[in-house]
PyMOL CGO cylinders between C-alpha atoms (Angstrom):
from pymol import cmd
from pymol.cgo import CYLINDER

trace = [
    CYLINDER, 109.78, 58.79, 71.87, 106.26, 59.33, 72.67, 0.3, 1, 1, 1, 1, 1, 1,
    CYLINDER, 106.26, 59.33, 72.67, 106.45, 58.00, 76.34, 0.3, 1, 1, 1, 1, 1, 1,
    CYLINDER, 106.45, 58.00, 76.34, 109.16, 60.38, 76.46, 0.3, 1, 1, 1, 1, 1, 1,
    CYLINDER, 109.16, 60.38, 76.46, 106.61, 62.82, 75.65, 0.3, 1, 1, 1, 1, 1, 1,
    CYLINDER, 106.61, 62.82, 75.65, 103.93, 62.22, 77.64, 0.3, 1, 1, 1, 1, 1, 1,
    CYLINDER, 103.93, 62.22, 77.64, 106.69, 61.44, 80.67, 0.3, 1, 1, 1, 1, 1, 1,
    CYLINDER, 106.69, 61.44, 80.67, 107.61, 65.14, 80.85, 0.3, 1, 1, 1, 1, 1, 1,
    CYLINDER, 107.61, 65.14, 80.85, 103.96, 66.48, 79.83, 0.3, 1, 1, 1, 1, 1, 1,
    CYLINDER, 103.96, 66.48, 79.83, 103.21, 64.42, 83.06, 0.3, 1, 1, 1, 1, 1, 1,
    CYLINDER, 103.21, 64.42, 83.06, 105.76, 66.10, 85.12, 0.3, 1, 1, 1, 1, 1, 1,
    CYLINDER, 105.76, 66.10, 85.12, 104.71, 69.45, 84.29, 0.3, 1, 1, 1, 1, 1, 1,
    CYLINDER, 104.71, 69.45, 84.29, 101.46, 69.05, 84.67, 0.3, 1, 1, 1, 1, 1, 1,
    CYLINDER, 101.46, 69.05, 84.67, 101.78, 67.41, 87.85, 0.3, 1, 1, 1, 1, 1, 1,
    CYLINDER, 101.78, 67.41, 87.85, 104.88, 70.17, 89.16, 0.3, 1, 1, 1, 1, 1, 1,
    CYLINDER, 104.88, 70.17, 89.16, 102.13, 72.90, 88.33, 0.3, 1, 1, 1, 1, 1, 1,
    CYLINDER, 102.13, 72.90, 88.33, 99.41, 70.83, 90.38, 0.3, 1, 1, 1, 1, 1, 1,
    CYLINDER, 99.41, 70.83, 90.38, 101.92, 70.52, 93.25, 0.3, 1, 1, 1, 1, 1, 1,
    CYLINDER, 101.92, 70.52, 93.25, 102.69, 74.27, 93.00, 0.3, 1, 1, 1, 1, 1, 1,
    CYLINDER, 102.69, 74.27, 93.00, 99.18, 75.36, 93.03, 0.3, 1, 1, 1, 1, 1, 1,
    CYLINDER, 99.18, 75.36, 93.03, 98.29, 73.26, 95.75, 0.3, 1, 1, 1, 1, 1, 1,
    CYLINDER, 98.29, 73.26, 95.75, 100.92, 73.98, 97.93, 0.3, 1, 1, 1, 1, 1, 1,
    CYLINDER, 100.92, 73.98, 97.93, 100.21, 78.07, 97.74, 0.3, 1, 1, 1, 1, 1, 1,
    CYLINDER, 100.21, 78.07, 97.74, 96.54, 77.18, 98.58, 0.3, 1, 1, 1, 1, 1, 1,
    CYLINDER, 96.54, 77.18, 98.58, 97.51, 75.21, 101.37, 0.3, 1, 1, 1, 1, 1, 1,
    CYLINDER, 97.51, 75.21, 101.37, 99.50, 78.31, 102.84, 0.3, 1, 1, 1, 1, 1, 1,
    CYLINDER, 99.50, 78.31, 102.84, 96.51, 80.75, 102.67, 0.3, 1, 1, 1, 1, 1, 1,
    CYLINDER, 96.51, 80.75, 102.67, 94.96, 78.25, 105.40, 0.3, 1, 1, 1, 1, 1, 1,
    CYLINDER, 94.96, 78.25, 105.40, 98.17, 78.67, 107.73, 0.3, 1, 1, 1, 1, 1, 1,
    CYLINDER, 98.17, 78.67, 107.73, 97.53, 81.32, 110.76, 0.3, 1, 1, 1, 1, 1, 1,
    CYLINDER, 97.53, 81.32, 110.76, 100.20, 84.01, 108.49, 0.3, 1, 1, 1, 1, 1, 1,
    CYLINDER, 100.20, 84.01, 108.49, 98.41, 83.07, 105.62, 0.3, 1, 1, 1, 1, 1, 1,
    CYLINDER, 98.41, 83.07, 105.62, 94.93, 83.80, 106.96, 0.3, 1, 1, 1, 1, 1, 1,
    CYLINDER, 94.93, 83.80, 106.96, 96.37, 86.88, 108.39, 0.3, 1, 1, 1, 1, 1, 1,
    CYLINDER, 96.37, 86.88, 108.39, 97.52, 88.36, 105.89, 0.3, 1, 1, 1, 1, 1, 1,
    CYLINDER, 97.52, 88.36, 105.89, 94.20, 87.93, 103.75, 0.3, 1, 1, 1, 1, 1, 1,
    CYLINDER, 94.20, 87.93, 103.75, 92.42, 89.68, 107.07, 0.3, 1, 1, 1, 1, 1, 1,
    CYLINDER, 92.42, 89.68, 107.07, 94.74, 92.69, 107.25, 0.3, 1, 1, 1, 1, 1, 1,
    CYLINDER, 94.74, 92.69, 107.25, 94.02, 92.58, 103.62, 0.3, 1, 1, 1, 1, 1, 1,
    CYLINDER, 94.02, 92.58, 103.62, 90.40, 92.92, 104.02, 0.3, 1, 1, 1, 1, 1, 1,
    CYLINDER, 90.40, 92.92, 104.02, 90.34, 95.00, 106.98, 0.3, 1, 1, 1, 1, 1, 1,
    CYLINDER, 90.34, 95.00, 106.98, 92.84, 97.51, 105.23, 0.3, 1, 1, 1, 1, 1, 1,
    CYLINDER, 92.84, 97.51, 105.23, 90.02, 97.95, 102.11, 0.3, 1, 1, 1, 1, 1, 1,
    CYLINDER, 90.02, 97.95, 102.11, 87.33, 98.19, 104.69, 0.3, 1, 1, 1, 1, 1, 1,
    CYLINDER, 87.33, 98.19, 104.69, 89.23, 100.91, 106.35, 0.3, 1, 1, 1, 1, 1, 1,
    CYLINDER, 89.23, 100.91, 106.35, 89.76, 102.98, 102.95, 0.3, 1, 1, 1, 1, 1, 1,
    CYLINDER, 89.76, 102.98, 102.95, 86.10, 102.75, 101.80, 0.3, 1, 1, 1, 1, 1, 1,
    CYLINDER, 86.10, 102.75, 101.80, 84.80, 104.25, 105.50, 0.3, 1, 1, 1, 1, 1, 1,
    CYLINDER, 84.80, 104.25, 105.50, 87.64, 107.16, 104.69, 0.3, 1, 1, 1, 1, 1, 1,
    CYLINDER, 87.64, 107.16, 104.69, 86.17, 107.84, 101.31, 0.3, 1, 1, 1, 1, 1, 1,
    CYLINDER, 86.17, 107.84, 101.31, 82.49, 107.61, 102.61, 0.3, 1, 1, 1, 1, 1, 1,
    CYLINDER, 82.49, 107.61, 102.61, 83.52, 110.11, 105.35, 0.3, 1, 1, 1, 1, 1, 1,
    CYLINDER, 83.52, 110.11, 105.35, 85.12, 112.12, 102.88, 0.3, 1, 1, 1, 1, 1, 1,
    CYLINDER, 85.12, 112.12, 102.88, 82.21, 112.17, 100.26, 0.3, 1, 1, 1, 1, 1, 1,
    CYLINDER, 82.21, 112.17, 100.26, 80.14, 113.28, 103.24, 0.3, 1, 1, 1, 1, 1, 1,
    CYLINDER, 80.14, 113.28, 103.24, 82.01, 115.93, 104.52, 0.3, 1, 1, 1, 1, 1, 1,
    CYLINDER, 82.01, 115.93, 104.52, 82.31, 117.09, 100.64, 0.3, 1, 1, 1, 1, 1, 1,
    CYLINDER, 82.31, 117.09, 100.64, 79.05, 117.23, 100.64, 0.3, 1, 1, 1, 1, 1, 1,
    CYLINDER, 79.05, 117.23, 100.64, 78.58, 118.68, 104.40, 0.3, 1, 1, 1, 1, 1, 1,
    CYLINDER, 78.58, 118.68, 104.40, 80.70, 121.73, 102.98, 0.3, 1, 1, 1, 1, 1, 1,
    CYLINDER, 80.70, 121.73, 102.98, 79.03, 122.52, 99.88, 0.3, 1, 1, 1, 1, 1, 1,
    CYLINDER, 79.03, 122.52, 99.88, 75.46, 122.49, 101.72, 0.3, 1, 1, 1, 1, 1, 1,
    CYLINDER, 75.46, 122.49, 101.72, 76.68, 124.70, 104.14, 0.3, 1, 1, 1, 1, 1, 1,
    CYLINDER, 76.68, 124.70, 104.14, 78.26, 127.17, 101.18, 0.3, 1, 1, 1, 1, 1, 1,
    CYLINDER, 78.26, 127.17, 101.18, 74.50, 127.18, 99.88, 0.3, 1, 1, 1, 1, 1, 1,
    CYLINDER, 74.50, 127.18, 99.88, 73.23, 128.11, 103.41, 0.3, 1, 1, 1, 1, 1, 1,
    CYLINDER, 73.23, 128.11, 103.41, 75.54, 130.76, 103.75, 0.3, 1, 1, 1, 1, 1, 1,
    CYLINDER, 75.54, 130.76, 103.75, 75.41, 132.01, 100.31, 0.3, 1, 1, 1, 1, 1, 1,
    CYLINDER, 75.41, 132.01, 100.31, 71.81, 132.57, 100.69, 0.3, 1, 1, 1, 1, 1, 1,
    CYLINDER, 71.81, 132.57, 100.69, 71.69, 134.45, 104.04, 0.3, 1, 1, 1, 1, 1, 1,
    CYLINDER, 71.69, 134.45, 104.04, 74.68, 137.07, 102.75, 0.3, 1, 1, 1, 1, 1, 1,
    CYLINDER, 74.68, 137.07, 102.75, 72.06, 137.60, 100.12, 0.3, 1, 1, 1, 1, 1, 1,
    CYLINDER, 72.06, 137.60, 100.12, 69.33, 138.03, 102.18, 0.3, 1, 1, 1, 1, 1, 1,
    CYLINDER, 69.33, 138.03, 102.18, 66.93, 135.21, 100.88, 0.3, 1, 1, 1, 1, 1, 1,
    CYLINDER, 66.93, 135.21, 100.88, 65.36, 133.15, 103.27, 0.3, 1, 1, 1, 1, 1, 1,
    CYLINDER, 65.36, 133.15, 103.27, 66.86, 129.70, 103.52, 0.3, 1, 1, 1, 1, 1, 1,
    CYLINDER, 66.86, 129.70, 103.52, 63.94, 127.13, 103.23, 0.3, 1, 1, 1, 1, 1, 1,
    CYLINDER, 63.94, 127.13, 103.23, 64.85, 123.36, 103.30, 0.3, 1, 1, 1, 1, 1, 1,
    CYLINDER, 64.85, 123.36, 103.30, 62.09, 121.56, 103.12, 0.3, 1, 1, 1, 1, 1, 1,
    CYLINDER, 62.09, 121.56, 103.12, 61.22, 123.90, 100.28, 0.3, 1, 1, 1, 1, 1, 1,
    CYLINDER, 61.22, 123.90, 100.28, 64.83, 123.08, 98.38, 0.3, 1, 1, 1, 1, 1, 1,
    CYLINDER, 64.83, 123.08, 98.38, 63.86, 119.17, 99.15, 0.3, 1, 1, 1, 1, 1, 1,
    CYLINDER, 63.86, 119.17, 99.15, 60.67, 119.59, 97.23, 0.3, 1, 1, 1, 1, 1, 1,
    CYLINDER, 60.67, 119.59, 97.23, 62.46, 121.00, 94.60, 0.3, 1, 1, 1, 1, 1, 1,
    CYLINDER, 62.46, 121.00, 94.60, 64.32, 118.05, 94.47, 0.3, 1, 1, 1, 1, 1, 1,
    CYLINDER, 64.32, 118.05, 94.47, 67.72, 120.37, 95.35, 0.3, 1, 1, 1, 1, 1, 1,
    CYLINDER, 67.72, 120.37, 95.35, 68.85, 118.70, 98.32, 0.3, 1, 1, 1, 1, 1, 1,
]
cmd.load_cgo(trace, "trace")
Protein backbone atom coordinates (compact mmCIF):
# COMPACT_ATOMS: atom_id res chain seq x y z
CA UNK A 1 0.00 0.00 0.00
CA UNK A 2 2.68 2.40 0.64
CA UNK A 3 4.45 2.00 -2.82
CA UNK A 4 1.09 2.65 -3.97
CA UNK A 5 1.47 5.80 -2.21
CA UNK A 6 4.50 7.08 -3.00
CA UNK A 7 3.77 5.70 -6.88
CA UNK A 8 1.09 8.38 -7.37
CA UNK A 9 2.85 11.11 -4.99
CA UNK A 10 5.60 10.47 -7.69
CA UNK A 11 3.38 11.05 -10.57
CA UNK A 12 2.08 14.20 -9.37
CA UNK A 13 4.93 15.57 -8.45
CA UNK A 14 6.61 14.74 -11.52
CA UNK A 15 3.13 15.78 -13.92
CA UNK A 16 3.48 19.27 -12.06
CA UNK A 17 7.38 19.35 -12.89
CA UNK A 18 6.54 18.46 -16.52
CA UNK A 19 3.81 21.15 -16.56
CA UNK A 20 5.92 23.84 -15.22
CA UNK A 21 8.65 23.13 -17.38
CA UNK A 22 6.93 22.88 -20.41
CA UNK A 23 5.17 26.62 -19.93
CA UNK A 24 8.76 27.90 -19.27
CA UNK A 25 9.99 26.39 -22.24
CA UNK A 26 7.23 28.30 -24.35
CA UNK A 27 8.15 31.80 -23.00
CA UNK A 28 11.60 31.09 -24.93
CA UNK A 29 9.64 30.35 -28.33
CA UNK A 30 9.66 33.54 -30.84
CA UNK A 31 5.39 33.96 -29.78
CA UNK A 32 6.36 33.44 -26.45
CA UNK A 33 9.08 36.09 -26.31
CA UNK A 34 6.74 38.26 -28.17
CA UNK A 35 4.23 38.37 -26.30
CA UNK A 36 6.33 39.21 -23.04
CA UNK A 37 7.82 42.30 -25.39
CA UNK A 38 4.44 43.68 -26.44
CA UNK A 39 3.89 43.16 -22.82
CA UNK A 40 6.62 45.35 -21.77
CA UNK A 41 6.48 47.76 -24.45
CA UNK A 42 2.61 48.22 -23.81
CA UNK A 43 3.54 49.33 -19.82
CA UNK A 44 6.32 51.44 -21.15
CA UNK A 45 3.90 53.13 -23.40
CA UNK A 46 1.25 53.85 -20.46
CA UNK A 47 3.83 55.24 -17.97
CA UNK A 48 5.21 57.96 -20.86
CA UNK A 49 1.17 58.79 -21.20
CA UNK A 50 0.83 59.36 -17.51
CA UNK A 51 4.22 61.30 -17.27
CA UNK A 52 2.94 63.47 -20.18
CA UNK A 53 -0.20 63.80 -18.52
CA UNK A 54 1.18 64.73 -14.96
CA UNK A 55 3.12 67.36 -16.89
CA UNK A 56 0.64 68.91 -18.78
CA UNK A 57 -1.48 68.87 -15.32
CA UNK A 58 0.96 70.63 -14.04
CA UNK A 59 1.74 72.91 -17.30
CA UNK A 60 -2.03 74.08 -16.80
CA UNK A 61 -2.18 74.90 -13.29
CA UNK A 62 1.19 77.08 -13.59
CA UNK A 63 -0.18 78.84 -16.28
CA UNK A 64 -3.71 79.46 -14.16
CA UNK A 65 -1.23 81.08 -11.49
CA UNK A 66 0.38 83.26 -14.24
CA UNK A 67 -2.75 84.40 -15.43
CA UNK A 68 -4.44 84.75 -12.20
CA UNK A 69 -1.85 87.11 -11.15
CA UNK A 70 -1.71 89.48 -14.16
CA UNK A 71 -5.86 89.89 -14.13
CA UNK A 72 -4.99 91.07 -10.68
CA UNK A 73 -2.45 93.25 -11.51
CA UNK A 74 0.53 91.81 -9.39
CA UNK A 75 3.64 91.40 -10.99
CA UNK A 76 4.46 87.82 -11.84
CA UNK A 77 8.02 87.07 -10.45
CA UNK A 78 9.41 83.48 -10.90
CA UNK A 79 12.48 83.32 -9.67
CA UNK A 80 10.94 85.09 -6.69
CA UNK A 81 8.00 82.17 -6.36
CA UNK A 82 11.13 79.56 -6.72
CA UNK A 83 12.74 81.09 -3.71
CA UNK A 84 9.74 80.79 -1.98
CA UNK A 85 9.88 77.36 -2.60
CA UNK A 86 6.27 77.79 -4.72
CA UNK A 87 7.27 76.48 -7.91
Amino acid sequence: MKRLLWLGVGLAVGALVVRKLTRKANEFTPSGIATSLSQSAGGLVESMRTFVDDVRDGMTEREQQIQQAFAEGELYDDEQDAQEGNR
